[in-house]
PyMOL CGO cylinders between C-alpha atoms (Angstrom):
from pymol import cmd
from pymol.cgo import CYLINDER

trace = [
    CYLINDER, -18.34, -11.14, -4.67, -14.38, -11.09, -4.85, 0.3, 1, 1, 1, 1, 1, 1,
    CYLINDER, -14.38, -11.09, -4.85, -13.41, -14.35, -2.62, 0.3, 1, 1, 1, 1, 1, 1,
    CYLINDER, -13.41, -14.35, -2.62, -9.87, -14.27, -1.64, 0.3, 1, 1, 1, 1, 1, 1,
    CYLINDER, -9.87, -14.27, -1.64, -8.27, -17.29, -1.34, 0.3, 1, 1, 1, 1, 1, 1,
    CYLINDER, -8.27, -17.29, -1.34, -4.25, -18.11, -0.95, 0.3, 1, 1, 1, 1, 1, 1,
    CYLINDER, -4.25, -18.11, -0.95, -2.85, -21.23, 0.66, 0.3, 1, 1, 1, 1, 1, 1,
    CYLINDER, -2.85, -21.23, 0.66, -6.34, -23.14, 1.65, 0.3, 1, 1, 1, 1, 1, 1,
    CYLINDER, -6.34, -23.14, 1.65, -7.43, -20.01, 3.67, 0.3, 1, 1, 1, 1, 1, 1,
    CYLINDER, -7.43, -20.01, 3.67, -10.83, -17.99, 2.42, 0.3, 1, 1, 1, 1, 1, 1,
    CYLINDER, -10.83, -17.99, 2.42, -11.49, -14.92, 3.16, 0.3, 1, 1, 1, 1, 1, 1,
    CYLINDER, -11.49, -14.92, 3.16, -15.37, -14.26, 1.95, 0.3, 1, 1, 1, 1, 1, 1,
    CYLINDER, -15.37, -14.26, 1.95, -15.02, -9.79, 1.61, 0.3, 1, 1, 1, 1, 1, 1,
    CYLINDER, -15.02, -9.79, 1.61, -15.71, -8.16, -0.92, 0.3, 1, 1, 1, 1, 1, 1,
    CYLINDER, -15.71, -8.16, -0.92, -13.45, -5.40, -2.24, 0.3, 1, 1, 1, 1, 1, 1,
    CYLINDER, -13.45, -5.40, -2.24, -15.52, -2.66, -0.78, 0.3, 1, 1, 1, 1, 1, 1,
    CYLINDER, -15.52, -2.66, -0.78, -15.44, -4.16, 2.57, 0.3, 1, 1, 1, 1, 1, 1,
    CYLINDER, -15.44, -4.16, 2.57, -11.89, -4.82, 2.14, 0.3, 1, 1, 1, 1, 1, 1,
    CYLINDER, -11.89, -4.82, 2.14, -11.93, -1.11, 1.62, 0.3, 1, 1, 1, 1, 1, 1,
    CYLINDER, -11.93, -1.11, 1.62, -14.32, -0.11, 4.27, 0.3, 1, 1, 1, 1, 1, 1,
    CYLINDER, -14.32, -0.11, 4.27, -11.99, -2.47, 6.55, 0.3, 1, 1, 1, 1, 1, 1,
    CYLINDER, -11.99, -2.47, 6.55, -8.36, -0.19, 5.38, 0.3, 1, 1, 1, 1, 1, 1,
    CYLINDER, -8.36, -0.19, 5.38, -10.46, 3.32, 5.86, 0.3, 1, 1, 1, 1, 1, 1,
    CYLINDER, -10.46, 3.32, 5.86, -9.09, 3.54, 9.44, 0.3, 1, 1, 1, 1, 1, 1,
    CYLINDER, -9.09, 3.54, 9.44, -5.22, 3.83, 10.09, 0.3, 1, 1, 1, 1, 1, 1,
    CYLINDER, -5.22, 3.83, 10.09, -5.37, 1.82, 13.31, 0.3, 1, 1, 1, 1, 1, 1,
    CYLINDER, -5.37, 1.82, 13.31, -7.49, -0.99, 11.78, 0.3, 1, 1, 1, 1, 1, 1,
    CYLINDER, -7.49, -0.99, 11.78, -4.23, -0.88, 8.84, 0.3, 1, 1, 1, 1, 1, 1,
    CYLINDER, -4.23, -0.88, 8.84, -1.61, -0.72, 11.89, 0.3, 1, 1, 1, 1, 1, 1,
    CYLINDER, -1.61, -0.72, 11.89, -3.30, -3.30, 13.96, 0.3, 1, 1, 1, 1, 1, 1,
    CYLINDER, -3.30, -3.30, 13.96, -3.25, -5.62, 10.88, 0.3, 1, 1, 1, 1, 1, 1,
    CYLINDER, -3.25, -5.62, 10.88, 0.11, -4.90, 10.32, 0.3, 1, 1, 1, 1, 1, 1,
    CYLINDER, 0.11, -4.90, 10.32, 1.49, -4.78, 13.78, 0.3, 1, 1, 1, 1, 1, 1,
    CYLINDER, 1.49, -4.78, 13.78, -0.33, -8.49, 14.25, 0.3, 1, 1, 1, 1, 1, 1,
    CYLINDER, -0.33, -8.49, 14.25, 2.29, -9.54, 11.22, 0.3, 1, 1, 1, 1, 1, 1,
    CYLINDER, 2.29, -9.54, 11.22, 5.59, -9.18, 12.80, 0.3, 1, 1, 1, 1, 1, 1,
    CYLINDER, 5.59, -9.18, 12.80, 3.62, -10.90, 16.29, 0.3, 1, 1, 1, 1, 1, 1,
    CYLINDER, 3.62, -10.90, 16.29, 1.14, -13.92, 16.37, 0.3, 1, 1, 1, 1, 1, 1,
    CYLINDER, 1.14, -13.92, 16.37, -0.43, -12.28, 19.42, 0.3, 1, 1, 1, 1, 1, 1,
    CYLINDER, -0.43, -12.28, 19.42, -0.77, -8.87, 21.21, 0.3, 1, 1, 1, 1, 1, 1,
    CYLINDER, -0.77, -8.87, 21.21, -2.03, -7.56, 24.31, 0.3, 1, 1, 1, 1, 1, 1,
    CYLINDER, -2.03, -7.56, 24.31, -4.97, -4.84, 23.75, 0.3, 1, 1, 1, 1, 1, 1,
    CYLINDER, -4.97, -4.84, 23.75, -2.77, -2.06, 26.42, 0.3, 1, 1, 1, 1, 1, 1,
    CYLINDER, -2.77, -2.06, 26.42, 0.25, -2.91, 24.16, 0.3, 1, 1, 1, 1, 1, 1,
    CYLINDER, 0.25, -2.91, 24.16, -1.10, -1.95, 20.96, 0.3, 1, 1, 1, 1, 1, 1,
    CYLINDER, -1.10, -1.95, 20.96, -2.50, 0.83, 22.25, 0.3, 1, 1, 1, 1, 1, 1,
    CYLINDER, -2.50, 0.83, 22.25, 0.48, 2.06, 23.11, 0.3, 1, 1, 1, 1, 1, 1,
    CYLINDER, 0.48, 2.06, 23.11, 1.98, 0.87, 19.76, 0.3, 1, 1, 1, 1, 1, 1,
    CYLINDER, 1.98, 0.87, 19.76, -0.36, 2.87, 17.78, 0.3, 1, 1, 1, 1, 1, 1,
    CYLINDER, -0.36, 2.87, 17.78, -0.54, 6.33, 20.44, 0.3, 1, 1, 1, 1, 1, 1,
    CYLINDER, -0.54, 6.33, 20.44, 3.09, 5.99, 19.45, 0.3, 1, 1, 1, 1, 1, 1,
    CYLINDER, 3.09, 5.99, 19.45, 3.24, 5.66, 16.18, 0.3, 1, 1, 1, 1, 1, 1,
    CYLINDER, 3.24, 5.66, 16.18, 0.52, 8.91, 15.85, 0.3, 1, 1, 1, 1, 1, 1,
    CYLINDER, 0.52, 8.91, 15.85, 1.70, 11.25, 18.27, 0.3, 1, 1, 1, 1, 1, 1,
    CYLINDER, 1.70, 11.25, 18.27, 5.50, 9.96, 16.55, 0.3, 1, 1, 1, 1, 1, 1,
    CYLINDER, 5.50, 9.96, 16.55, 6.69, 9.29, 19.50, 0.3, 1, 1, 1, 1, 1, 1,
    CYLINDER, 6.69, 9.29, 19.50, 7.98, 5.69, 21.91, 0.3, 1, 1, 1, 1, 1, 1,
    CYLINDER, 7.98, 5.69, 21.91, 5.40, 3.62, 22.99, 0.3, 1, 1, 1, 1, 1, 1,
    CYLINDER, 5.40, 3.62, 22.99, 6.76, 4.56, 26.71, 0.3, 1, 1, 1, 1, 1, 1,
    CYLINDER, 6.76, 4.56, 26.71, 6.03, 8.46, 26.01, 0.3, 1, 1, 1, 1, 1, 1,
    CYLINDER, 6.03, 8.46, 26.01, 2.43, 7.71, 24.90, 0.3, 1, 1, 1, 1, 1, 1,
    CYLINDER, 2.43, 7.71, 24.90, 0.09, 9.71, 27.53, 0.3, 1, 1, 1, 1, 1, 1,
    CYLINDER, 0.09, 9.71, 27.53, -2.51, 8.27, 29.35, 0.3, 1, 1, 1, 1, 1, 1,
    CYLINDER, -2.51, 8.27, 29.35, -4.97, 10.05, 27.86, 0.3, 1, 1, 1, 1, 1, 1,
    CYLINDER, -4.97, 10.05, 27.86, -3.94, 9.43, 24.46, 0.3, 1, 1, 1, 1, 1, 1,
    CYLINDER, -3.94, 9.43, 24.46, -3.21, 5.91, 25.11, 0.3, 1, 1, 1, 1, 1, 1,
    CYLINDER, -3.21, 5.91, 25.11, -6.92, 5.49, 26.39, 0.3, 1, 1, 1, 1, 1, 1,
    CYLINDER, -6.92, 5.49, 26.39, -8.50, 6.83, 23.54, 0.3, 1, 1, 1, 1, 1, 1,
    CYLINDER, -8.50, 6.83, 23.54, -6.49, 4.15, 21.15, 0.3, 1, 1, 1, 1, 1, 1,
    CYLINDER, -6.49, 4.15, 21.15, -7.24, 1.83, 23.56, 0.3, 1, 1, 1, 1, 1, 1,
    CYLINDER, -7.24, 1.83, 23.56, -11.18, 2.35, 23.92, 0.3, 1, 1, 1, 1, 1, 1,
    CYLINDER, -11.18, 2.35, 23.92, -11.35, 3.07, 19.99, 0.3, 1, 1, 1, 1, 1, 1,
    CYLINDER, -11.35, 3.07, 19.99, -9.40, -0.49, 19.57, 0.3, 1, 1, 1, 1, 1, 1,
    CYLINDER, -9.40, -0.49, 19.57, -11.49, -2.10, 21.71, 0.3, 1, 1, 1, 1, 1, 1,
    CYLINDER, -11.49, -2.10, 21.71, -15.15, -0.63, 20.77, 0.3, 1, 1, 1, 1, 1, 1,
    CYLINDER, -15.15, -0.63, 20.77, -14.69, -0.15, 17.29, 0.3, 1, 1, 1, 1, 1, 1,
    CYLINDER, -14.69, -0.15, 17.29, -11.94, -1.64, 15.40, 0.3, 1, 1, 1, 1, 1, 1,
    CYLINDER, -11.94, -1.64, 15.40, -11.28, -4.49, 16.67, 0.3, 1, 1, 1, 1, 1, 1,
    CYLINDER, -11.28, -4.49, 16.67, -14.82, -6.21, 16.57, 0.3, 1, 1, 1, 1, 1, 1,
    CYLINDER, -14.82, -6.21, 16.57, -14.85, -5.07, 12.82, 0.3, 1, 1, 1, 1, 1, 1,
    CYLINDER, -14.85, -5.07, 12.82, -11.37, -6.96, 12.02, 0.3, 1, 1, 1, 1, 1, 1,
    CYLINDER, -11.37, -6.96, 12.02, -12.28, -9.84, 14.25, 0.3, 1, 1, 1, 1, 1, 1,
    CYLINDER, -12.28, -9.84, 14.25, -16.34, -10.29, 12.55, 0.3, 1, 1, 1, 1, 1, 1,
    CYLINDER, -16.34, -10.29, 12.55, -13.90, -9.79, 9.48, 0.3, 1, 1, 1, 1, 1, 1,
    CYLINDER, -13.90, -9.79, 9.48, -12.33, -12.69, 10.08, 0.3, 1, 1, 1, 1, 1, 1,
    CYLINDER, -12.33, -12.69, 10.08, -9.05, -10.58, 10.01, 0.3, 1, 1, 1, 1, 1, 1,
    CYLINDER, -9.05, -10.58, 10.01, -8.03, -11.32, 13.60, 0.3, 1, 1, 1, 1, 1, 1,
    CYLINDER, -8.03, -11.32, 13.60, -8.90, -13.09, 16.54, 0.3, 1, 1, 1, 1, 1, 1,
    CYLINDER, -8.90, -13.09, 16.54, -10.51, -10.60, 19.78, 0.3, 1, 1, 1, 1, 1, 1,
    CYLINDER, -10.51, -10.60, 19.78, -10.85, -12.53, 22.79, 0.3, 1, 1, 1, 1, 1, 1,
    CYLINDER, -10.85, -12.53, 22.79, -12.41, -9.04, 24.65, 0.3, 1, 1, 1, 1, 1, 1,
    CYLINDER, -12.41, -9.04, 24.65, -12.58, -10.16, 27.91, 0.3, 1, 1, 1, 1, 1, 1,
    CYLINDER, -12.58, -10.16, 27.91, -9.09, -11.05, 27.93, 0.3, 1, 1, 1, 1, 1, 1,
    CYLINDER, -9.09, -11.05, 27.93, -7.89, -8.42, 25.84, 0.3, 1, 1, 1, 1, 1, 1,
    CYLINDER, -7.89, -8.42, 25.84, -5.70, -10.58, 23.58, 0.3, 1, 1, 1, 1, 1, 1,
    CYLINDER, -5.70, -10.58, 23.58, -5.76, -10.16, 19.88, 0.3, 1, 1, 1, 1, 1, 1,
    CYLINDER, -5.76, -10.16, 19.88, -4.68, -12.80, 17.25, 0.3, 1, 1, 1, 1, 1, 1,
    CYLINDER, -4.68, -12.80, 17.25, -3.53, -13.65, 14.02, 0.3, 1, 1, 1, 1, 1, 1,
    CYLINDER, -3.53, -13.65, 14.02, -5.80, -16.01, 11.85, 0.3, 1, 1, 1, 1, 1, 1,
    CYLINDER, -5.80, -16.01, 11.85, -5.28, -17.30, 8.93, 0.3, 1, 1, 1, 1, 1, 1,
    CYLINDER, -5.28, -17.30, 8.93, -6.43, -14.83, 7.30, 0.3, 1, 1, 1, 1, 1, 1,
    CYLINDER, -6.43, -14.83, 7.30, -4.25, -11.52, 8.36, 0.3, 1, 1, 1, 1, 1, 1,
    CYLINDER, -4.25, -11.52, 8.36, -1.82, -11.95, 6.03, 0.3, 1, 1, 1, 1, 1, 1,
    CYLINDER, -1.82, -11.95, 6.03, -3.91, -12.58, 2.83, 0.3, 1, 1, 1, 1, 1, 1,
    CYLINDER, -3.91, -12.58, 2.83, -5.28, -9.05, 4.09, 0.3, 1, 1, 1, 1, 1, 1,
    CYLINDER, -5.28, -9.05, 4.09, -2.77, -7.57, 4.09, 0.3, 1, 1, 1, 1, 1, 1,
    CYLINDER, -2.77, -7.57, 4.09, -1.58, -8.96, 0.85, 0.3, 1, 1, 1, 1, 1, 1,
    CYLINDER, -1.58, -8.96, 0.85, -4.87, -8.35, -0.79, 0.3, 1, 1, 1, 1, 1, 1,
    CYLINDER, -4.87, -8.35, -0.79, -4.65, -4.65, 0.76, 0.3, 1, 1, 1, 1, 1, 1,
    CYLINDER, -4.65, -4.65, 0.76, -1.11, -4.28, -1.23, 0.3, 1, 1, 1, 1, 1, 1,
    CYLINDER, -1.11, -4.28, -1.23, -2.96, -5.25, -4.47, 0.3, 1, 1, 1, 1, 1, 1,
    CYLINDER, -2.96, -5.25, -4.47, -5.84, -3.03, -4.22, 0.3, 1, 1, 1, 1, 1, 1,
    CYLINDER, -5.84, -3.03, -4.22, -3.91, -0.12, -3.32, 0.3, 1, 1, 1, 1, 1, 1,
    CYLINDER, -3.91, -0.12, -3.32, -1.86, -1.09, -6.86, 0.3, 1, 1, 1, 1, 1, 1,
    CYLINDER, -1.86, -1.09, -6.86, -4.92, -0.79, -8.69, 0.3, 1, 1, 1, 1, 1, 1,
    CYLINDER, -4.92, -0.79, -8.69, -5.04, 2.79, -8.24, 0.3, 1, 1, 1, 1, 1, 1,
    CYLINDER, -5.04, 2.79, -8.24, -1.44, 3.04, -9.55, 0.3, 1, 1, 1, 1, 1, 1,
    CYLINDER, -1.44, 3.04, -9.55, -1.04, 4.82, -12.59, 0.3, 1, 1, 1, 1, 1, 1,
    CYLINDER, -1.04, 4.82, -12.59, -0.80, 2.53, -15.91, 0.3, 1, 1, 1, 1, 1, 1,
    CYLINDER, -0.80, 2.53, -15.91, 2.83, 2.65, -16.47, 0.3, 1, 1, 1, 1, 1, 1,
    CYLINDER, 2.83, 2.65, -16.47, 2.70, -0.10, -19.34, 0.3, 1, 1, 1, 1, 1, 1,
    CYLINDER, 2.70, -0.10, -19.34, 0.33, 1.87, -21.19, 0.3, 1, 1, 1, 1, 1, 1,
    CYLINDER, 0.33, 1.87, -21.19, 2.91, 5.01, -21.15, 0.3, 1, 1, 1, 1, 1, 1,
    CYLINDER, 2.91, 5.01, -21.15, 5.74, 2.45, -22.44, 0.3, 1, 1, 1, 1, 1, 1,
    CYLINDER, 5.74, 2.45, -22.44, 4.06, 1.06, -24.71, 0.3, 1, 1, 1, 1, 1, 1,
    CYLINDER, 4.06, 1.06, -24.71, 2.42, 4.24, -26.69, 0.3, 1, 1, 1, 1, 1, 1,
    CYLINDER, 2.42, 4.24, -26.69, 6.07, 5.53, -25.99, 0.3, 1, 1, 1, 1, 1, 1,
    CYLINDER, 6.07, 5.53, -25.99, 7.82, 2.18, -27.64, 0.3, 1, 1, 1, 1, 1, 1,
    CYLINDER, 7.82, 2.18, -27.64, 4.44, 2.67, -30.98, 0.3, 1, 1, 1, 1, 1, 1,
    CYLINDER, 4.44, 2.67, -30.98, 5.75, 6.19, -31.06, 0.3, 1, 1, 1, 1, 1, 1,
    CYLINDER, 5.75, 6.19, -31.06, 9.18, 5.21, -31.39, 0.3, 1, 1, 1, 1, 1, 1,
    CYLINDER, 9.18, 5.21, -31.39, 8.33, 2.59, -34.65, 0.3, 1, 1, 1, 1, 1, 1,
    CYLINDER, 8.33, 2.59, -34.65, 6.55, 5.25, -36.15, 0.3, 1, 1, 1, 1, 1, 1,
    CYLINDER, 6.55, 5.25, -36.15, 9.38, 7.51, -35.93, 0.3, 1, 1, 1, 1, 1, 1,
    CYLINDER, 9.38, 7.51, -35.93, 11.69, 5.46, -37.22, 0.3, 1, 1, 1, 1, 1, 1,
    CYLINDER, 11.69, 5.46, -37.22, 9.33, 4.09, -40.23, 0.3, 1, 1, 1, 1, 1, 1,
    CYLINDER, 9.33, 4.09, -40.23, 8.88, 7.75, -41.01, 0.3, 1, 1, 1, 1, 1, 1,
    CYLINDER, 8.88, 7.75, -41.01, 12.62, 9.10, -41.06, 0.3, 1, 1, 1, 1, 1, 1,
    CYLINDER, 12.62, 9.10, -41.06, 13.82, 5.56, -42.96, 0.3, 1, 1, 1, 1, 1, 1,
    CYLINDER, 13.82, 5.56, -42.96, 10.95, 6.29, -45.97, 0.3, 1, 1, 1, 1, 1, 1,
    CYLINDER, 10.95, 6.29, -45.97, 11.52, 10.24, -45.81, 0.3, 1, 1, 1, 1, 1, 1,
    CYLINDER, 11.52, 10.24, -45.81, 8.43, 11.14, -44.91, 0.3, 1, 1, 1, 1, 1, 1,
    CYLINDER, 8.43, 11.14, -44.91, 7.21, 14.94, -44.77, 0.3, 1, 1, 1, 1, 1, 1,
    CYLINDER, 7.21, 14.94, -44.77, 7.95, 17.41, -41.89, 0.3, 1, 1, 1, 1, 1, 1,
    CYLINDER, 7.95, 17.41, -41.89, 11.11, 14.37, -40.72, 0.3, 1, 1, 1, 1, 1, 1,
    CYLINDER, 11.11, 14.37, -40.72, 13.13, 15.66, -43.79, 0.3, 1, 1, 1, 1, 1, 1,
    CYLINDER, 13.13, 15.66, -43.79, 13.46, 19.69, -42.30, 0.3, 1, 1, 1, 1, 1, 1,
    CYLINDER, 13.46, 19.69, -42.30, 15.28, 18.98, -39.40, 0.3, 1, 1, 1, 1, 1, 1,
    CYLINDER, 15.28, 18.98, -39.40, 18.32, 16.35, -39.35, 0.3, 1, 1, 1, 1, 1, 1,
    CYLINDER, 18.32, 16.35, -39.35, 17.76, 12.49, -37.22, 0.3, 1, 1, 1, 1, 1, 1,
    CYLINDER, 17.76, 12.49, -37.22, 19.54, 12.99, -34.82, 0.3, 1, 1, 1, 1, 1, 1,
    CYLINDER, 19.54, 12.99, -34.82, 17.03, 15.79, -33.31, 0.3, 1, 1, 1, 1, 1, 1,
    CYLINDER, 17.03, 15.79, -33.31, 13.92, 13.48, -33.67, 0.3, 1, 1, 1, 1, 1, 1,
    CYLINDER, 13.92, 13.48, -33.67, 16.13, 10.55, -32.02, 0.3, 1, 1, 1, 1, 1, 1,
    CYLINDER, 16.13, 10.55, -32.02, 16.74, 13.00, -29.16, 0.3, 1, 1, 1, 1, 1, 1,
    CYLINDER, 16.74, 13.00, -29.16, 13.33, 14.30, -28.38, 0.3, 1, 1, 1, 1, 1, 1,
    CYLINDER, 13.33, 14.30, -28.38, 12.54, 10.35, -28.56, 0.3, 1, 1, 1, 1, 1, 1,
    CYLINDER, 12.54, 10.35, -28.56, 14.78, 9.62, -25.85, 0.3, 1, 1, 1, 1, 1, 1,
    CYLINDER, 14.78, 9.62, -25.85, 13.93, 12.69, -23.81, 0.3, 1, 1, 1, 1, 1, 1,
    CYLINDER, 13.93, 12.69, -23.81, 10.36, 12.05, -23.79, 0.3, 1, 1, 1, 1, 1, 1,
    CYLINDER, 10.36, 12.05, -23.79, 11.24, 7.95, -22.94, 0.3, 1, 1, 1, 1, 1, 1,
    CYLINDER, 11.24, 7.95, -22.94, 14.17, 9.51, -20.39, 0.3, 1, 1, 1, 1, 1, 1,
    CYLINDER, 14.17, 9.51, -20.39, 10.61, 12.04, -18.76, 0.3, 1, 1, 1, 1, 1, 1,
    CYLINDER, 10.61, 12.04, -18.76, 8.38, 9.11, -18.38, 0.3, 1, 1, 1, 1, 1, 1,
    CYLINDER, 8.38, 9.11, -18.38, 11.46, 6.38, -16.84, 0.3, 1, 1, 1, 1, 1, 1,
    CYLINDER, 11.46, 6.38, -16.84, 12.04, 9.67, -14.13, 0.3, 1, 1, 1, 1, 1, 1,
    CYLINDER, 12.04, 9.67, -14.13, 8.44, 10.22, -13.62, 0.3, 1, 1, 1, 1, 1, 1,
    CYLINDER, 8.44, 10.22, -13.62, 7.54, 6.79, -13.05, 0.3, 1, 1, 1, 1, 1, 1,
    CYLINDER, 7.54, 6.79, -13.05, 10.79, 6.44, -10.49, 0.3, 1, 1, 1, 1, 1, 1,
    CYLINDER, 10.79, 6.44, -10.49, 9.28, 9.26, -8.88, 0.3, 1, 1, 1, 1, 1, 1,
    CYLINDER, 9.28, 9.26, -8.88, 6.05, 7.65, -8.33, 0.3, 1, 1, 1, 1, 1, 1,
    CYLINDER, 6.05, 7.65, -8.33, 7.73, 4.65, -7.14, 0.3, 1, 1, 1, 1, 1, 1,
    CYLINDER, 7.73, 4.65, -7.14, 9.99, 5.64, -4.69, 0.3, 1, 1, 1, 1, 1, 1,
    CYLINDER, 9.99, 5.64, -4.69, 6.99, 8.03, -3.14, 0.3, 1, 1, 1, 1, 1, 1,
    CYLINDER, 6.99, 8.03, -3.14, 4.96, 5.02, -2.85, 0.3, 1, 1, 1, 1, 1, 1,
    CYLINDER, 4.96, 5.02, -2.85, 8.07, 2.81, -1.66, 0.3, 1, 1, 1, 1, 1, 1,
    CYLINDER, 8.07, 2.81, -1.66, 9.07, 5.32, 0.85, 0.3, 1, 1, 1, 1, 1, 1,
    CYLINDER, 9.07, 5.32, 0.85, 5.68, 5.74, 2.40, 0.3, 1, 1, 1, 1, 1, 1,
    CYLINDER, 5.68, 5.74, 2.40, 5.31, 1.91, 3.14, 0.3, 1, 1, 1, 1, 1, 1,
    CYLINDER, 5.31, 1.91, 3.14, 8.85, 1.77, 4.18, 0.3, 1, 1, 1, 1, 1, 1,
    CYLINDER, 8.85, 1.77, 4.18, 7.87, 4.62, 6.52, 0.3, 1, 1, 1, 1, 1, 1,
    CYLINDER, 7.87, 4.62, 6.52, 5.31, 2.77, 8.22, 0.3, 1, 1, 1, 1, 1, 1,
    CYLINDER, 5.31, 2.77, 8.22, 7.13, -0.37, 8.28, 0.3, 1, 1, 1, 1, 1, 1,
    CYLINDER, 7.13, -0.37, 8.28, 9.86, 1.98, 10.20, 0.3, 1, 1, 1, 1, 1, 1,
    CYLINDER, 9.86, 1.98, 10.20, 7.26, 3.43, 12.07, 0.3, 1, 1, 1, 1, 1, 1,
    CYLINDER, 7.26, 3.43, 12.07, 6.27, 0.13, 13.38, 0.3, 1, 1, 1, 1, 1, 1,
    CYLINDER, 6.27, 0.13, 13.38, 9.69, -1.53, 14.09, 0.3, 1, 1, 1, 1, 1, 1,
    CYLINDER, 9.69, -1.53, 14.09, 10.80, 1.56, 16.15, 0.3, 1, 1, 1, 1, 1, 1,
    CYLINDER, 10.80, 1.56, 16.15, 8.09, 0.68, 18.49, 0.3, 1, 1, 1, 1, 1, 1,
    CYLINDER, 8.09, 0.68, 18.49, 9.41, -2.59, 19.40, 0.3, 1, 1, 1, 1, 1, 1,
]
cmd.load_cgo(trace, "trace")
């Protein structure tokens, strides 16, 4: 079992039910939304998350799509994150809470999301090996380095480094810009 544990808080999931716990976008919003508030009303929410799937304001949300959230919220998610430990559901009042525990969540949520990341330090560093041998075998003349002048092998060195610094960017930003878009999401709504 994979205890989390940051600042004297526990939080006794394992990674697949930290998993099982992120399948669901409005158990991932509800988490998130309960960062930026220490408390939310269930109706609120609802309209919080209507809003941020039919991408539109939390005022344009229609009934019918704003009771669907809501009974969804209410029957399924919410007992899961609160037996979780994740928030706090008082159902007959309709309030939901942080505990202690929301934000190593959602911290622990950001790490296992970066473990399906691709292994960027193993590109640099068979790219960085790559670029020793090259330069071992061009200073001791070896074999098929002597046809073609340097300054072609140093360039196809650099374009390959130059393919994987762009293609990791890439990856970044993608990843960067579909938090930031849910982060956006989410403040709009306020």
């Amino acid at each position: 079992m994979n205890e989390l544990r940051s600042n004297g808080c526990d939080l006794d999931l394992t990674d697949d039910q930290v998993f099982s716990l992120l399948a669901n976008q409005r158990r991932r919003l509800t988490a998130t939304i309960l960062m930026e508030a220490e408390s939310i009303d269930l109706g609120v929410l609802a309209e919080r998350i209507g809003g941020i799937e039919e991408n539109v304001d939390p005022a344009e949300v229609d009934s019918s799509t704003r009771k669907s959230v809501y009974t969804s919220l209410q029957q399924v998610h919410l007992p899961k994150l609160d037996d979780a430990d994740i928030i706090e559901f008082d159902k007959r009042s309709g309030t939901i809470c942080q505990t202690e525990n929301t934000k190593l969540f959602i911290e622990h949520a950001g790490t296992l999301q970066n473990d399906t990341e691709i292994p960027w330090y193993e590109y640099y560093l068979s790219l960085s090996s790559l670029g020793f041998a090259l330069v071992y075998t061009m200073t001791v003349d070896a074999d098929p380095f002597t046809t073609l002048p340097d300054i072609v092998y140093e360039c196809i060195f650099l374009f390959m480094l130059l393919t994987v610094s762009c293609l990791h960017t890439l990856s970044s930003l993608k990843r960067w810009d579909a938090s930031a878009y849910a982060i956006d999401k989410i403040a709009d709504m306020r």
